[in-house]
C-alpha positions in Angstrom: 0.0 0.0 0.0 1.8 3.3 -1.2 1.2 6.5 0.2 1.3 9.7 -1.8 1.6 13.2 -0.4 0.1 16.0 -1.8 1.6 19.0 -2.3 0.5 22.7 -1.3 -0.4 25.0 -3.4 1.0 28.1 -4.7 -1.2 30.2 -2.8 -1.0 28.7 0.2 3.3 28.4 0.2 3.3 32.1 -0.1 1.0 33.0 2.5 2.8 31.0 5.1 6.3 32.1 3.7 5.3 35.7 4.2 3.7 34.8 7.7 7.0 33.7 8.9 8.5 36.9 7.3 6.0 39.0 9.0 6.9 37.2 12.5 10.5 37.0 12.1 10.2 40.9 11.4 7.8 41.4 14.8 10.2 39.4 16.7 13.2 41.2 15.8 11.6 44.7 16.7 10.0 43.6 20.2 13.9 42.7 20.7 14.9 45.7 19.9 12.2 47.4 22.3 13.0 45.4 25.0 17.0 45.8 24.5 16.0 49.8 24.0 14.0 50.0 27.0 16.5 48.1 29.3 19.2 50.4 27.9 17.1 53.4 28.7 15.9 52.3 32.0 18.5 54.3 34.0 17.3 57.3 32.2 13.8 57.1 32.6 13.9 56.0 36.1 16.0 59.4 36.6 13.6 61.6 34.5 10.5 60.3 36.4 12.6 60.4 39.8 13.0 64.6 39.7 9.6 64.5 39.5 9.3 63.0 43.1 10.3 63.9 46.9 13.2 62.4 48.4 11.4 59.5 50.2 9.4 58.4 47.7 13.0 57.9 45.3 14.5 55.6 48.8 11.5 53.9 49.3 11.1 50.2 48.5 10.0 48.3 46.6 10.2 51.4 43.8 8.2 53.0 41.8 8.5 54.2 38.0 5.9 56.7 38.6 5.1 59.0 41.4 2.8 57.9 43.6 1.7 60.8 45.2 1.4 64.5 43.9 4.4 65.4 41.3 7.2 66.9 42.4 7.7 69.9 39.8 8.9 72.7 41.7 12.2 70.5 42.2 13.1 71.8 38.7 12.9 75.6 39.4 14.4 74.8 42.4 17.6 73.7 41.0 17.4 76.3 38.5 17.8 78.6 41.4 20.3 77.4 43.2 23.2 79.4 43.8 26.4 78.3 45.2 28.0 82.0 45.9 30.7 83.8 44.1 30.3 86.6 41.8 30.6 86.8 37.8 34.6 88.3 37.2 35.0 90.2 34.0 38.7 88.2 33.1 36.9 85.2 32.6 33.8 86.5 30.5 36.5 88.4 28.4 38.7 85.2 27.6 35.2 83.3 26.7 34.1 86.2 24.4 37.5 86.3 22.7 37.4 83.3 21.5 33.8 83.1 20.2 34.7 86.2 18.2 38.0 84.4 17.3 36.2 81.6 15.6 33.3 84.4 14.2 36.1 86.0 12.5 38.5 83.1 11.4 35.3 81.1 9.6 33.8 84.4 8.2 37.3 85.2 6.6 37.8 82.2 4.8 34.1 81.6 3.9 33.9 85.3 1.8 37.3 85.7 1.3 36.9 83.6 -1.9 34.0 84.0 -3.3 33.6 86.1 -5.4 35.5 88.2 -7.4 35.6 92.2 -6.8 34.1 94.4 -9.6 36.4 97.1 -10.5 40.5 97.0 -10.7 41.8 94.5 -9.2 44.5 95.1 -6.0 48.2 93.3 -6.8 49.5 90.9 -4.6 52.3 93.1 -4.2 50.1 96.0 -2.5 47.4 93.5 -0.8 49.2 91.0 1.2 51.0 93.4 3.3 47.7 95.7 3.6 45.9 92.5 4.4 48.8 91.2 6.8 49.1 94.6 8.6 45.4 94.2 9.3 45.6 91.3 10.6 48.6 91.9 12.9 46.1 95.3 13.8 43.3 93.1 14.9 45.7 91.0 17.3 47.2 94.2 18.9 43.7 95.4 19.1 42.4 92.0 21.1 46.3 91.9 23.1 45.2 95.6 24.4 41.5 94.9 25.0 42.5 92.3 27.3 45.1 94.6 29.4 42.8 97.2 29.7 39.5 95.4 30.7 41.0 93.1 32.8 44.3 94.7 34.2 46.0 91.7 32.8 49.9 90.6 33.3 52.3 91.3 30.2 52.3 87.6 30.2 48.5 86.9 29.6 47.6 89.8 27.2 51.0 89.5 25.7 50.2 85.8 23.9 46.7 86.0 23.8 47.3 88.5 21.0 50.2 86.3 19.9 48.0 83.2 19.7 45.2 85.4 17.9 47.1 87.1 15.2 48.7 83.7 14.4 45.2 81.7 13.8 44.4 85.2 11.6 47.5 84.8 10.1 46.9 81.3 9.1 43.4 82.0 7.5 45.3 84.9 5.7 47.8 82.9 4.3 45.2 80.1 3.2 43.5 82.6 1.2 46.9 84.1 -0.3 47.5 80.1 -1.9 44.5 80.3 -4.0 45.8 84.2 -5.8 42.5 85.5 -4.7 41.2 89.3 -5.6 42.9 91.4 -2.8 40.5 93.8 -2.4 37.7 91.5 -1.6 40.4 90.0 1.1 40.6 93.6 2.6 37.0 94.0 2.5 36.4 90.2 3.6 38.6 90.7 6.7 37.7 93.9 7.6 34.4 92.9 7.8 35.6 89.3 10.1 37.6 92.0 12.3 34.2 93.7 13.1 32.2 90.6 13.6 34.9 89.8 15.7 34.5 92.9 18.3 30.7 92.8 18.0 30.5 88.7 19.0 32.8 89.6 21.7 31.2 92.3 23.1 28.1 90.3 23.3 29.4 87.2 24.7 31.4 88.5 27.7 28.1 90.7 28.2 25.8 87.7 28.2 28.4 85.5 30.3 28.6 88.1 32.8 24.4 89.0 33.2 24.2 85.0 33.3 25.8 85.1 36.7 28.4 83.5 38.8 28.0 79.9 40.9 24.4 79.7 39.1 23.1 77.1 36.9 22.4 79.5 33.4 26.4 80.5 34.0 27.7 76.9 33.8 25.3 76.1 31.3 26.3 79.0 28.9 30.0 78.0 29.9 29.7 74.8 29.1 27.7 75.0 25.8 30.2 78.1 24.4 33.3 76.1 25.2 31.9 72.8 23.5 30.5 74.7 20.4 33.6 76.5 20.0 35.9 73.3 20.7 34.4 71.3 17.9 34.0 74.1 15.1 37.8 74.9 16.0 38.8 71.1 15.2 36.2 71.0 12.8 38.2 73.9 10.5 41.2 72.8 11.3 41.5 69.2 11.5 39.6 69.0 7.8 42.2 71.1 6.4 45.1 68.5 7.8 42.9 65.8 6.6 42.7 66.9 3.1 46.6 67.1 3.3 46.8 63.7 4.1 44.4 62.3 1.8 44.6 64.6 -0.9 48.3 66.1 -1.5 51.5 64.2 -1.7 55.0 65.7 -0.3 57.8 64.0 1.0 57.3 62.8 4.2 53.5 62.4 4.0 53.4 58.5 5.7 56.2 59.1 8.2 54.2 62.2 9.4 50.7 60.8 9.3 52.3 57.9 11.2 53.5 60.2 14.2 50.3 61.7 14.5 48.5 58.7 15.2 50.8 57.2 17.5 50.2 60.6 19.8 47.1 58.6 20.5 48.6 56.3 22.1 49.8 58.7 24.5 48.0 58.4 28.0 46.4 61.6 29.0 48.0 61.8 32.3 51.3 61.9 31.2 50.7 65.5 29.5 48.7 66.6 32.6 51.3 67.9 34.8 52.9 69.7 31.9 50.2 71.0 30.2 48.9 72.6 33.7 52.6 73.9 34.6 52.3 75.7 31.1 48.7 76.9 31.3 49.7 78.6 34.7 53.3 79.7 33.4 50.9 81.6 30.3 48.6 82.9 33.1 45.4 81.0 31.5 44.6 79.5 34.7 40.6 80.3 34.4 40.5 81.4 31.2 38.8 79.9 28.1 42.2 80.1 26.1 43.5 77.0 28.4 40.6 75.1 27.2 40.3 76.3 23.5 43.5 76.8 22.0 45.4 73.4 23.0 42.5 71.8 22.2 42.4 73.1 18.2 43.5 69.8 16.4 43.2 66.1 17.2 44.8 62.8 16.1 41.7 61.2 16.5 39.6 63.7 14.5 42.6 63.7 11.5 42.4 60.1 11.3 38.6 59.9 10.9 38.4 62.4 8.3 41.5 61.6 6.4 39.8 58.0 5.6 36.6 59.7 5.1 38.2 61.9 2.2 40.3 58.9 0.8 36.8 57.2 -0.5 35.8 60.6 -2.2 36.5 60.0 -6.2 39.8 61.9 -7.7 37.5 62.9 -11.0 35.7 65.7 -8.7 38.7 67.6 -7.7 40.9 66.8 -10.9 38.0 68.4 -12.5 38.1 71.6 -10.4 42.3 71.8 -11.2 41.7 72.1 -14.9 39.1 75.1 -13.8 42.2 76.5 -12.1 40.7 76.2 -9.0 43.8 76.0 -6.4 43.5 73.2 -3.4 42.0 75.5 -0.9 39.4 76.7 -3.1 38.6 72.7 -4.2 38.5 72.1 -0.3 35.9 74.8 0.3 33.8 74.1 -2.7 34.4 70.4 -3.8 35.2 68.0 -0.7 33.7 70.0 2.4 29.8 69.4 0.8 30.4 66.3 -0.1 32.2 65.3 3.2 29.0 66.8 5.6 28.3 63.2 7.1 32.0 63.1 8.3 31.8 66.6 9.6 28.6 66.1 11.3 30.7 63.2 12.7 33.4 64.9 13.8 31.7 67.8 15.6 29.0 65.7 17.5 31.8 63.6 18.8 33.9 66.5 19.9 30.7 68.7 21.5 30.0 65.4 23.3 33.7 65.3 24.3 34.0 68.9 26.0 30.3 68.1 27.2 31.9 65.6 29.2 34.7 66.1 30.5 35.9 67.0 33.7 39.2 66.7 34.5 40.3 69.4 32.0 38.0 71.6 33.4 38.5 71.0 37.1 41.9 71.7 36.5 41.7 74.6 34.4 38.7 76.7 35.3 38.7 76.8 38.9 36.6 79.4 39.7 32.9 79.0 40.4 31.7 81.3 37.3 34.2 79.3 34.5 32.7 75.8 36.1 31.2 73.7 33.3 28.6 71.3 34.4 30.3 68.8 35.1 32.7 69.8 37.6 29.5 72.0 38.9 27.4 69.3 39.5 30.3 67.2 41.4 30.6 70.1 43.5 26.7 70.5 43.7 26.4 66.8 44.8 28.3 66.9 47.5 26.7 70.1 48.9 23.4 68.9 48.2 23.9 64.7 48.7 20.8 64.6 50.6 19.0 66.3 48.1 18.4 63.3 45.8 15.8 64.6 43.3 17.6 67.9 42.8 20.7 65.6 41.6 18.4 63.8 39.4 17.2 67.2 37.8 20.7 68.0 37.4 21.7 64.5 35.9 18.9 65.2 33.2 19.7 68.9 32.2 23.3 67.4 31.8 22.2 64.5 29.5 19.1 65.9 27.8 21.0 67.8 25.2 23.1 65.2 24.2 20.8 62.8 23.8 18.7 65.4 22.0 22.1 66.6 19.8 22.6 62.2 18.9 19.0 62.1 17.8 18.7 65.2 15.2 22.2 63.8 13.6 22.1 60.4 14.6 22.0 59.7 10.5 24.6 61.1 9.3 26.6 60.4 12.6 26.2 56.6 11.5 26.6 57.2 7.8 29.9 59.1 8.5 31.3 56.2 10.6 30.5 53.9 8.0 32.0 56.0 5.7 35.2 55.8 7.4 36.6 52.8 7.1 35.6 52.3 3.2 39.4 52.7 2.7 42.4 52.9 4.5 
């Protein structure tokens, strides 16, 4: 007796191939829920916990919700707290100096170049040492607006306009490479010079109305240093990238190599060092001990040197038979086409000065340069039995982080993708 099967039908082979489709899809995303949700738990137990009183967050067994009437006031109450100690006018001058530092640095190469001056043209001859006397003029100018509105040592005001007209200097000199029309130079820096007073002006005003040991102060500290940190090593650490990737000169490899093993390097070796020159400079709670060694990275170099390596040679060979020179093929070739990296770059290093601490502590030591970090340790231990106005402070730390992650979480991912196409 022979038995015979019978085969399903077409219809039927579909419908259960696209059923277990359909589950294996739904049991990939609950795992991914519950995995989120476990990952998040520490956060969401600490946003729901400033919402309560101090018992209910040490009571057992715990709650996720409040369970009686919700706490809100502990939010303006840490918003008002106040640890003492006045807003000084050294440090709200350093911060504003460098935000119109940056102002002025990006705006000069951003117009410099583009585009050309209608009228006669200005020779090299007569420009670049009206453009270089300029720029030596605006670091004068900053040098003596630091003596005089903070009664600053030689030492201090003396290379803070050093360090100032040499980052001008550099942005000049970029421009000079690509034989650009020397009046719109002049007019381009000129214009970067006042942008510079006016954002400076306006930043040491607004640091100093935000107070001293308040919450707005090491919030605006904290934010200004972080946005100012990353566009620095943003604009410069492309510029070493493209040199690596793009341009070859003798000793390219050997000097790429160096840089990365600086990585290597343990933080705490260049502590003691770093802090015996930051106080030898007199930038002992100042922004310049925070911004200017901070201006390139190995790190940063690396990840957007093999970023650039994966961008096609046509584009910019393209743009040389234009006669465009390398700076203008940077600006107007690679940097659009390299945003995912960038975005990369900068929400790794705002996340970076976000964080840290031990810079900071070291550094700014005053209660109006805290960042909120080193505020918050402070806070904690003044306030330890304070438990939900800790937990309002943990989530006014973490909150814009997580909020920065989320608006460029895509092209934070693409650009790390990116990265290691080639090597």
């Amino acid at each position: 007796m022979s038995t015979s099967t019978v085969a399903p039908s077409a219809p039927d082979a579909v419908a259960r191939r696209r059923i277990r489709k359909v589950g294996g899809l739904g049991f990939r995303y609950a795992l991914l829920i519950v995995l989120g949700l476990v990952l998040f738990a520490p956060f969401i137990l600490s946003l729901f916990g400033s919402f309560k009183s101090n018992a209910e967050i040490v009571a057992y067994p715990p709650s996720l919700l409040p369970r009686g009437e919700w706490q809100v006031e502990n939010w303006p109450r840490f918003l008002g707290t106040d640890v003492g100690g006045e807003a000084q006018l050294d440090g709200a001058v350093s911060i504003g100096l460098m935000a119109g530092l940056l102002t002025a640095f990006v705006t000069l190469l951003l117009t410099g170049l583009t585009n050309e001056f209608r009228g006669q043209r200005l020779s090299r001859s007569v420009g670049l040492p009206l453009t270089v006397l300029l720029t030596l003029a605006g670091g004068a100018a900053s040098a003596v607006y630091v003596k005089v509105r903070t009664d600053a040592r030689v030492v201090e005001w003396l290379t803070v306009g050093i360090a100032i007209t040499v980052l001008l200097l550099i942005a000049v000199l970029l421009l000079a490479m690509s034989q650009p029309d020397w009046r719109r130079v002049l007019m381009a820096l000129g214009w970067s010079l006042v942008a510079f007073a006016v954002l400076t002006v306006l930043i040491e005003q607004t640091a100093i109305l935000a107070g001293g040991g308040r919450f707005w102060r090491w919030m605006f500290n904290t934010s200004v240093l972080s946005v100012m940190k990353a566009c620095f090593q943003l604009v410069f650490c492309v510029m070493a990238a493209y040199a690596f990737a793009r341009l070859r000169f003798r000793g390219r490899e050997v000097i790429f190599a160096f840089m990365l093993t600086t990585m290597m390097i343990p933080g705490a070796v260049t502590l003691v060092p770093a802090y015996v020159l930051m106080s030898k400079l007199d930038w002992i709670n100042r922004a310049y001990s925070i911004i200017i060694p901070g201006i390139v990275t190995a790190g940063s170099i690396f990840l957007l040197t093999q970023f650039l390596k994966s961008i096609p040679r046509e584009l910019e060979e393209s743009a040389y038979i234009d006669g465009a020179s390398y700076f203008q093929t940077l600006k107007d070739v690679i940097l659009p086409l390299a945003r995912p990296a960038l975005l990369t770059v900068f929400i790794l290093q705002f996340q970076a000065m976000w964080n840290d601490y031990l810079s900071p502590l070291l550094y700014l030591q005053r209660r109006d340069m805290w960042v909120l970090n080193v505020a918050l340790n402070i806070f904690k231990g003044q306030f330890r039995a304070e438990l939900n106005l800790l937990l309002v402070a943990a989530m006014l730390n973490a909150i814009p982080i997580l909020i920065l992650f989320f608006l460029f979480n895509r092209y934070y991912i693409q650009g790390v993708a990116y990265a290691g196409i080639k090597g």
